[in-house]
C-alpha positions as CSV (number, residue, x, y, z in Angstrom):
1,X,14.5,5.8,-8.5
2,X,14.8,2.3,-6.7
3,X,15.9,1.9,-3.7
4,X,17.2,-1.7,-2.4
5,X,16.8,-2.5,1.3
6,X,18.0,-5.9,2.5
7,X,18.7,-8.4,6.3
8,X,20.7,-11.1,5.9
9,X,19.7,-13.2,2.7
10,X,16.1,-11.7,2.4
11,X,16.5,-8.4,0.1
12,X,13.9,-6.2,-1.4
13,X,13.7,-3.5,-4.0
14,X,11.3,-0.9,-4.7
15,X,9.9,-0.9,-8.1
16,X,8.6,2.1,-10.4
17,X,4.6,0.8,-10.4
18,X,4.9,1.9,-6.4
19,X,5.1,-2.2,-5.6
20,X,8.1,-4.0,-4.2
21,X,10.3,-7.4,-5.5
22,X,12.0,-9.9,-3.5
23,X,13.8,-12.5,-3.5
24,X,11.2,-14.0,-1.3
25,X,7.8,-13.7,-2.2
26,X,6.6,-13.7,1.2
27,X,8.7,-10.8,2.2
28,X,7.2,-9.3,-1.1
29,X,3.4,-9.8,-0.1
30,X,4.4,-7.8,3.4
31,X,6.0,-5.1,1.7
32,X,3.2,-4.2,-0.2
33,X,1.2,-4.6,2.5
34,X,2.9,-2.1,4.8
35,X,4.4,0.1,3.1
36,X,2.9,0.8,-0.7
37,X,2.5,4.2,-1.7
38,X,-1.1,4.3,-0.4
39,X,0.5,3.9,3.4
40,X,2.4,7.2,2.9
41,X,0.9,9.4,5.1
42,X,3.6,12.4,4.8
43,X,4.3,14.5,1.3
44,X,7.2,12.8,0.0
45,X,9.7,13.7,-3.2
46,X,9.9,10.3,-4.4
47,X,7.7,7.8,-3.7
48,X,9.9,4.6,-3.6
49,X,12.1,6.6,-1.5
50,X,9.5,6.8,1.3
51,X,8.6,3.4,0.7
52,X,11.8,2.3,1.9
53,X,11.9,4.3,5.3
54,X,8.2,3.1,6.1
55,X,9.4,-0.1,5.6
56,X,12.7,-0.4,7.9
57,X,10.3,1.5,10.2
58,X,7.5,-1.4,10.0
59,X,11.3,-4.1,9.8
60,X,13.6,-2.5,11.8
61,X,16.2,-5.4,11.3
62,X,16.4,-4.1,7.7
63,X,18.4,-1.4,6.1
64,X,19.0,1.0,3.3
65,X,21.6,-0.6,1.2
66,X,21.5,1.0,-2.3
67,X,19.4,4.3,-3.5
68,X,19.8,4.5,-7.3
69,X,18.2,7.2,-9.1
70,X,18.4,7.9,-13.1
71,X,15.5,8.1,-16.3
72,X,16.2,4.7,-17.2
73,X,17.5,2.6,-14.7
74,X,19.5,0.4,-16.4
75,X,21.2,2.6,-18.6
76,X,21.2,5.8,-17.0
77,X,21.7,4.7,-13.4
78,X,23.4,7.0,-10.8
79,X,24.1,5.6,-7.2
80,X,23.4,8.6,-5.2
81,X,24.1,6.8,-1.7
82,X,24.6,4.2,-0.1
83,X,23.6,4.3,3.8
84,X,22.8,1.7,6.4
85,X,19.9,2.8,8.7
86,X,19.8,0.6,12.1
């Protein structure tokens, strides 16, 4: 699964290893330092999934653009959703 989250020109997107890329490095460091798997403190299906929510929780200016899930991402890729959380 990968889910993108994004605020006006910064965007981020949760990667498979349980770490997130950006198109600003910065806003990469923070992700992965408030919401990597280790700062899941619930059960969760999917991991990146839960990643995303901790992190509009920690950002609340961002939002759940994209959820994609699928075995091979860029072959096999399925948008589930796409939903906007304010």
């Amino acid at each position: 699964m990968s889910v993108k989250i994004e605020w006006q020109i910064f965007k981020a997107e949760t990667q498979s290893d349980g770490t997130w890329s950006s198109n600003s490095p910065a806003l990469a460091e923070l992700l992965n330092a408030i919401a990597s798997p280790d700062k899941i403190k619930e059960p969760a299906l999917d991991i990146e999934d839960a990643m995303a929510h901790l992190a509009i929780k920690g950002l609340p200016y961002f939002k759940i653009t994209e959820i994609n899930s699928g075995n091979n991402r860029e072959n096999n890729s399925i948008n589930k959703s796409s939903m906007a959380i304010c």
